[in-house]
C-alpha positions in Angstrom: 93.4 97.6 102.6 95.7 98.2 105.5 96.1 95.3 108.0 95.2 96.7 111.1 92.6 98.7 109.0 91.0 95.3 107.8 91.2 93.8 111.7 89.0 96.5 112.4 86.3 96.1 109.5 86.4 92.5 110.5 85.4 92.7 114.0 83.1 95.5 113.3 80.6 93.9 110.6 80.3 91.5 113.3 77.1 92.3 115.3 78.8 91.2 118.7 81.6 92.2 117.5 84.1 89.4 118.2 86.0 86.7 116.0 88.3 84.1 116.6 91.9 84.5 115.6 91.3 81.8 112.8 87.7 83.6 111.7 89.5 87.0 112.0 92.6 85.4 110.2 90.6 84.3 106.9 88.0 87.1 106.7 91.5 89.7 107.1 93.5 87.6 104.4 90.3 88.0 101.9 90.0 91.7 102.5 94.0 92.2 101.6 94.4 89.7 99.1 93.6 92.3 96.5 95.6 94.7 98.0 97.6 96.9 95.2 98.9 99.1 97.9 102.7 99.4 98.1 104.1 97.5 101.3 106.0 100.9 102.6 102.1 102.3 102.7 100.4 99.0 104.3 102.9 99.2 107.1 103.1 102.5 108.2 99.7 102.5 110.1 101.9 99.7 112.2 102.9 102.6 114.4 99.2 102.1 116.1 99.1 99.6 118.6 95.4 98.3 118.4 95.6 96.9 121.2 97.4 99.0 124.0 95.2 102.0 122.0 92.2 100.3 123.1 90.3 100.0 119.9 90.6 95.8 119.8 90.8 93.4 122.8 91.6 90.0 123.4 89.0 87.8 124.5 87.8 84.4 125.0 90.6 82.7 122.4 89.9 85.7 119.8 89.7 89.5 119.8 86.4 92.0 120.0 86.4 95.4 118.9 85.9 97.8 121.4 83.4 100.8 121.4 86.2 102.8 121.1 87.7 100.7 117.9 84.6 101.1 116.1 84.4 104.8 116.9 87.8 105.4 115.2 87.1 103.6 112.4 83.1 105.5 111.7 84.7 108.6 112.7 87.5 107.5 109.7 85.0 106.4 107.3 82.9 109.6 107.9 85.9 111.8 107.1 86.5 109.6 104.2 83.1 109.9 103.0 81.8 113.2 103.9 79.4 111.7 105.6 78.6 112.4 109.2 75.8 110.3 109.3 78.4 107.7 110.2 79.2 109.1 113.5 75.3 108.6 115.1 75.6 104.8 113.7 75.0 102.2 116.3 76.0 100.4 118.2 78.2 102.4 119.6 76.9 106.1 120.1 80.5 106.8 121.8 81.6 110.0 120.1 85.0 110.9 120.8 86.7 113.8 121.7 88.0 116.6 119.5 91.4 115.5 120.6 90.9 111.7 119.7 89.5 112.8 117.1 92.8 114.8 115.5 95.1 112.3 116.7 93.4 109.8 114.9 93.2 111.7 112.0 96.9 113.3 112.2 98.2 109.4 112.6 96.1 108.1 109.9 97.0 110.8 107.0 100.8 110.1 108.3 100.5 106.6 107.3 100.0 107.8 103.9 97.1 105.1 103.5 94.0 106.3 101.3 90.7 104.9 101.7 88.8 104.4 98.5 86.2 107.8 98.0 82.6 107.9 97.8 81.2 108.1 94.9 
């Protein structure tokens, strides 16, 4: 799993939706420590800034995922899954736009990154 990818899962299986760096450190390093992907493919999602983007935010000595961060990421595991059901998920209800939502798909197919499919 991508870095910034795993940052996000982190923070949003958290019910408040926050982590300190150490929690979100060891929880990110178990999620990629089975990583096969090749390194060119892991880093070219780097190109997204999480943080000036929005969808993570520091705060109070760690980082929280933003409504907007865990938007993104149902909106990608919806595509992913074929699944829209994953877009009414809450908390949030925040849909985004049909812009934000090509950008973030245009971006994330450029990375070359695959999520794993539904069965």
């Amino acid at each position: 799993m991508q870095f910034k990818l795993a940052i996000l899962s982190v923070l949003a299986k958290r019910p408040d939706g926050r982590a300190t760096l150490d929690e979100l450190r060891s929880e990110v390093e178990a999620l990629t420590a089975n990583d096969d992907e090749p390194e060119e493919s892991s880093s070219a999602l780097d190109e997204i800034d999480i943080f000036q983007s929005g969808l993570v935010t520091p705060e109070d000595g760690g980082f929280r995922i933003t409504d907007v961060g865990r938007s993104a990421l149902k909106a990608l595991v919806a595509r992913n899954t074929k699944d829209q059901r994953w877009l009414n998920i809450r908390p949030p209800h925040l849909r985004l736009t049909e812009a934000q939502t090509m950008a973030l798909f245009n971006t994330f197919d450029a990375s070359g990154i695959r999520l794993a499919s539904a069965a």
